[in-house]
N, C-alpha and C positions, 0 to 999 in steps of 0.2 A: 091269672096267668096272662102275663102279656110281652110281645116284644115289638121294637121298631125299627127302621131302617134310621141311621142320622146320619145326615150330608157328612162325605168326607170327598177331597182332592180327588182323591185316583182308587183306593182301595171303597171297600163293603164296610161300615160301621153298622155294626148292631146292637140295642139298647136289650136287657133283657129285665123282667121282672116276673116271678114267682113267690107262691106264699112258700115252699120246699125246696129244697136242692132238686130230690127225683124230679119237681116240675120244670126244675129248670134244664135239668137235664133232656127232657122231653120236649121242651121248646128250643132247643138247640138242635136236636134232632132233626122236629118240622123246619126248621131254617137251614138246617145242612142240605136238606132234598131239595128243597126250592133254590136254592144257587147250584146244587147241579145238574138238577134234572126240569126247572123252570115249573109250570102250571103244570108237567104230562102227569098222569095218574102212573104213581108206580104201588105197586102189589108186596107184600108179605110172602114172596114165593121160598124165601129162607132165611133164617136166622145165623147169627156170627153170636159167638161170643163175648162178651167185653169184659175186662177186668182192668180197673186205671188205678194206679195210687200217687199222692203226689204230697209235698211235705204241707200243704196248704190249700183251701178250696182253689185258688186263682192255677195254681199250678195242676190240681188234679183236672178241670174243668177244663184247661188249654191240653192235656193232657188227651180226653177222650174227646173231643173237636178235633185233634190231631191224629187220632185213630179209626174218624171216621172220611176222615179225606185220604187217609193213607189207603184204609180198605175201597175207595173209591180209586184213587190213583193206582194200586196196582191190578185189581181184579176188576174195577168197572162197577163196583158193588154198590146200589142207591140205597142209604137207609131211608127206610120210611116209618117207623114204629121203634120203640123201645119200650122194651119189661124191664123194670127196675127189683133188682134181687137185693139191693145194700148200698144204700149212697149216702156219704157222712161228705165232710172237708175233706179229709184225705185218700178216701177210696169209693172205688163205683165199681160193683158184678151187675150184670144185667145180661140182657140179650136184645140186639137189635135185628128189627127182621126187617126187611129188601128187598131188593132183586138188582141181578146184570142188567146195564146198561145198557141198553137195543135202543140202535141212531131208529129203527124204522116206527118205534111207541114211545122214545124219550125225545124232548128236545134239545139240542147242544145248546151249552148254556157257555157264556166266559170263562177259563179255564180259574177254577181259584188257586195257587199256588203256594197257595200257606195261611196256616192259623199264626195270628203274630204277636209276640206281647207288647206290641204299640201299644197305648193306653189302652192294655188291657188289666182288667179288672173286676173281680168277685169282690163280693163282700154282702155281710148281711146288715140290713136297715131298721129295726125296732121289728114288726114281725115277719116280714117279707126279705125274699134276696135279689140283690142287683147283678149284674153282669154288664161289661160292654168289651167286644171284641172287635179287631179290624181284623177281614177277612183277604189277604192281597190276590187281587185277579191281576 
């Protein structure tokens, strides 16, 4: 499992590689917290449900990225963990656990504004899966 930051202009590009979808979805997770919430430690204080389906990995995958900035944008909510219950190309249940956003144990990071289908991109590579997303702050 790995992923990376690559130089872009103005927005967040992120490289991802996993040997499974669930991992990958796991690794988008850890990089959804770290752009909102920087180094601070955030905690499993509660779980959200997720449920994404989308007609193709690229689309499901932009799918629950966007469901996690949205539960971020409107409640303050930091994932920081995810339980994978079902993840194929077109759908993902799971549960990711969190916590609200407290300015006085998080620290304010660059607002991200959108998950974007700029050269974004799923797809699987002989055993392993790729991903690359721009993140626009």
């Amino acid at each position: 499992m790995t992923y990376r930051f690559l130089p872009h202009t103005a927005d967040i590009k992120v490289a991802f590689e996993a040997e499974t979808v669930d991992e990958l979805l796991v690794e988008a997770t850890v990089v959804m917290r770290g752009l909102l919430a920087g180094e601070s430690p955030v905690q499993g204080r509660e779980e959200r449900e997720v449920a994404i389906s989308g007609v193709d990995a690229t689309e499901t995958f932009l799918g629950f990225l966007r469901e996690l900035l949205y539960e971020f944008s409107t409640d303050g909510f930091l994932p920081v963990t995810l339980a994978v219950d079902y993840a194929s190309e077109t759908e993902i249940r799971g549960r990711v656990a969190g916590e609200r956003f407290d300015p006085t144990r998080h620290e304010t990071q660059p607002e991200v504004k959108a998950v974007t289908r700029h050269h974004l991109q799923v797809e699987r590579r002989g055993d392993s899966w790729h991903a690359e997303v721009v993140f626009d702050v």
